[in-house]
C-alpha positions in Angstrom: -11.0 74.2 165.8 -8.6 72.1 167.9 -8.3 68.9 167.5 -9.1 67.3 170.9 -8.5 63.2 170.6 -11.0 62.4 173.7 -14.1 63.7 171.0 -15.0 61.2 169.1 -14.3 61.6 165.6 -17.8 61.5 164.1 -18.4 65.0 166.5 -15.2 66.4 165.2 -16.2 66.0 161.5 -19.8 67.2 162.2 -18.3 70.6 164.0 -16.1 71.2 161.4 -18.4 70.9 158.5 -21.1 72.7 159.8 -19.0 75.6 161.0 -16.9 75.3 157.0 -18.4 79.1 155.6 -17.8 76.9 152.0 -21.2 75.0 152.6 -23.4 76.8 154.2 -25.5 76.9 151.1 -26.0 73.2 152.1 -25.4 73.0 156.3 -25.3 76.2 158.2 -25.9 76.9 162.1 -29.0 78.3 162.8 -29.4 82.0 163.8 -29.0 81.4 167.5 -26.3 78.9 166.6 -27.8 76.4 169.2 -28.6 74.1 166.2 -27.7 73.0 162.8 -29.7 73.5 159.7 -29.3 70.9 156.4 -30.7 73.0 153.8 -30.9 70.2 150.9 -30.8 66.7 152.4 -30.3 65.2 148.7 -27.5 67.5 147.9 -26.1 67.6 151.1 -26.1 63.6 150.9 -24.3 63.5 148.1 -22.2 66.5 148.4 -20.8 66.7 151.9 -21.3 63.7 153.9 -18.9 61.4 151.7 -16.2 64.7 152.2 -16.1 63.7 155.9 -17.4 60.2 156.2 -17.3 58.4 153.2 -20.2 57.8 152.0 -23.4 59.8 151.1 -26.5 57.7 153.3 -28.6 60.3 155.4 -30.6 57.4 157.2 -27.0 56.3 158.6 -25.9 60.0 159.5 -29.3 60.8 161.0 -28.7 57.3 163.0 -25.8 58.6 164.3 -26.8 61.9 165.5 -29.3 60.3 167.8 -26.8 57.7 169.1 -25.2 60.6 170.7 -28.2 62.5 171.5 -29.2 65.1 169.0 -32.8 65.3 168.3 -34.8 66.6 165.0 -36.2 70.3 165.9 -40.0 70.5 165.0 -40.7 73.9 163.9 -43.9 75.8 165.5 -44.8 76.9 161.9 -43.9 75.0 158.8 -45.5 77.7 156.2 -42.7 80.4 157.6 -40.3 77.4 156.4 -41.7 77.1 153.2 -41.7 81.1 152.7 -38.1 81.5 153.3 -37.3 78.5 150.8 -36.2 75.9 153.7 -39.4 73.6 152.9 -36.9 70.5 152.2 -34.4 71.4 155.4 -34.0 70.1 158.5 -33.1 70.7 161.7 -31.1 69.0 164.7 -30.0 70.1 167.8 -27.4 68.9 171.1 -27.3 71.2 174.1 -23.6 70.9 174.1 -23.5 71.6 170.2 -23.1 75.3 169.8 -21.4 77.9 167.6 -18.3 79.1 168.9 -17.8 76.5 171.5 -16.0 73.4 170.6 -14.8 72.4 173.9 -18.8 71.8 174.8 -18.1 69.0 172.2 -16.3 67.0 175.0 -19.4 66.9 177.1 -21.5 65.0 174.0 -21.4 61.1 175.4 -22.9 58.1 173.1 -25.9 56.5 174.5 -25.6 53.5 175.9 -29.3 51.4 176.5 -29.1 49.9 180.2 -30.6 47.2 178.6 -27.2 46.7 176.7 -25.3 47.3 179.7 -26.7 44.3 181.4 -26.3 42.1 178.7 -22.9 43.0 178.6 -22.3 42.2 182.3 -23.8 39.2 181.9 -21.5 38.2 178.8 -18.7 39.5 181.1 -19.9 36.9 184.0 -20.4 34.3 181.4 -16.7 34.4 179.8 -14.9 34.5 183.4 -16.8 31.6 184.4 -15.8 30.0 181.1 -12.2 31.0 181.5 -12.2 29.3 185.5 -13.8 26.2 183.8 -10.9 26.3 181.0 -8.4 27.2 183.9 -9.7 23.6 185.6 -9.3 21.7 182.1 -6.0 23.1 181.5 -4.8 22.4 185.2 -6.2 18.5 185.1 -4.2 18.2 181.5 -1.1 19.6 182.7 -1.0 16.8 185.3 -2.0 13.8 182.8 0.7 15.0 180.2 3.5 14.9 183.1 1.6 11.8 183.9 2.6 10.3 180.0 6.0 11.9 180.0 6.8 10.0 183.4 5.5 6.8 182.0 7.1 7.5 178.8 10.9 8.4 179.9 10.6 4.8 181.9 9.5 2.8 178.7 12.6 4.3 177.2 14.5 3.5 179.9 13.7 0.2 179.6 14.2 0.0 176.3 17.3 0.9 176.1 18.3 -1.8 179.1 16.6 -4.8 176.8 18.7 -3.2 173.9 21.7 -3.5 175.8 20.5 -7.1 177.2 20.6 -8.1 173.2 23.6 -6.7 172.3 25.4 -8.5 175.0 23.8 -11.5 173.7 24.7 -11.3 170.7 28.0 -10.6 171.2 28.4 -13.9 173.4 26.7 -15.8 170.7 29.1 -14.7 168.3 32.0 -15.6 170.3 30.6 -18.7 170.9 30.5 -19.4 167.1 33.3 -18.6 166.6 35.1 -20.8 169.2 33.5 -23.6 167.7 34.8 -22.4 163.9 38.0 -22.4 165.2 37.9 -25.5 166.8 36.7 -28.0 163.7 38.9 -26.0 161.5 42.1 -26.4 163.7 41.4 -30.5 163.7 39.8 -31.0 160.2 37.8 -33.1 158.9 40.0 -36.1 159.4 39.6 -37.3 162.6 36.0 -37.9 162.0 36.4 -40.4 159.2 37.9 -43.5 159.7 39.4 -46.2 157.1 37.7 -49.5 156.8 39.4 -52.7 156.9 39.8 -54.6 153.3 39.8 -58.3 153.2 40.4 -60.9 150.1 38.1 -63.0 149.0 38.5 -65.4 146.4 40.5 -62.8 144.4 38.4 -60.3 145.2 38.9 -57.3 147.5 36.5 -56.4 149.5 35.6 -53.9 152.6 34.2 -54.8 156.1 31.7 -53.1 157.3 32.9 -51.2 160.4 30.8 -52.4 163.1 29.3 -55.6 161.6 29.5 -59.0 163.4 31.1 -61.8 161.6 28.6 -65.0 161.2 29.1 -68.7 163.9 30.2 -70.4 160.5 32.9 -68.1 159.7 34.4 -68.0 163.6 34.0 -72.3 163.5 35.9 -72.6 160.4 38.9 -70.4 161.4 39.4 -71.9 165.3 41.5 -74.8 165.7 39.7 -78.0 167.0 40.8 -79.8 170.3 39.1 -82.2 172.6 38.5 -82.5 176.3 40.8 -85.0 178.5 39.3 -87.7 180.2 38.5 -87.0 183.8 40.9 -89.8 185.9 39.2 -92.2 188.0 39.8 -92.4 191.9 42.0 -95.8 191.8 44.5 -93.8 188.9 45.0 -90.6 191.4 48.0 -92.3 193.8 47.3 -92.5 197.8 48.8 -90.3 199.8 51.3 -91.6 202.6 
């Protein structure tokens, strides 16, 4: 058989074991080769199916074959089954599946329930109208993160004009500390004392204070004394001629 890659593998398999002359003591085609007979299910469970499909559960393989439309083939008379040894067999049966013809395999479609189908549109409808409303979302945070780098890029801005602001301060502070260093150190400390006047008393040195005010007494004692003329009477002061 010719391996066609638009049948779907589980038909493929099927095909090819049924038509495989090496287990036909287990899976054969019936005499009209319209069908497929499974002579043992046990041994054919256990046998063939994990060969092809890897694992060995009729239930799931019979599952199968109706998801793509074989049915189970009810015999008119189960004694004749049981006289030619096939009591434990069964049969299923496609109208595409036949002997000989393996391009009829292309023809066998998986059901699909409308049921399904609707749900499935209607999950469809559901996510696009879930993507617009995440569209929307998306759109509206776009425009408040350009809004923040705006508003961001100007607090930096400013920033860096306060940080220039300080440095020029600073820089005029310094030089303005400096001049004044300069200054007292060029002079000293010199001009800003000044030597007190010493005096002698009684043997004794001692210091004036700078600003104080010497007492009446003292200023008395040290003047010299005088006294006031007489004022001259009118007949002493000569007539004029």
């Amino acid at each position: 058989m010719k391996q066609n890659y638009q049948v779907p593998a589980f038909l493929t398999k099927l095909w090819t074991l049924v038509d495989d002359s090496c287990t036909n003591e287990l899976v054969c085609w019936s005499e009209e080769g319209c069908s497929f007979i499974v002579l043992d299910e046990q041994r054919f469970s256990k046998e063939v199916l994990p060969l092809y499909y890897k694992h060995c559960n009729m239930t799931s393989f019979i599952r199968q074959l109706n998801m793509y439309g074989f049915h189970k083939v009810v015999p008119l008379d189960s004694g004749l089954l049981k006289e030619d040894g096939r009591g434990d067999s069964v049969e299923f049966q496609h109208e595409h599946f036949r002997k000989d013809q393996p391009h009829l395999l292309t023809l066998i479609h998986r059901k699909v329930s409308v049921s399904r189908g609707v749900d499935d549109a209607g999950q469809i409808s559901q996510i696009l109208v879930e993507i617009s409303q995440a569209r929307g979302w998306q759109d509206s945070f776009d425009f408040k993160l350009m809004a923040l780098c705006r508003d961001n890029e100007s607090l930096w801005r400013e920033l860096n004009s306060l940080q220039q602001k300080h440095q020029q301060q600073h820089r005029i502070i310094c030089k303005i500390m400096q001049f004044i260093i300069n200054t007292v150190g060029s002079k000293g400390m010199k001009g800003l004392k000044r030597k007190l006047p010493m005096i002698e008393i009684s043997g004794e040195t001692h210091s004036v204070p700078k600003y104080s005010r010497p007492s009446d007494s003292s200023v008395d004692s040290n003047l010299p004394s005088f006294s006031m003329p007489e004022t001259p009477s009118p007949q002493d002061i000569p007539s004029a001629v």
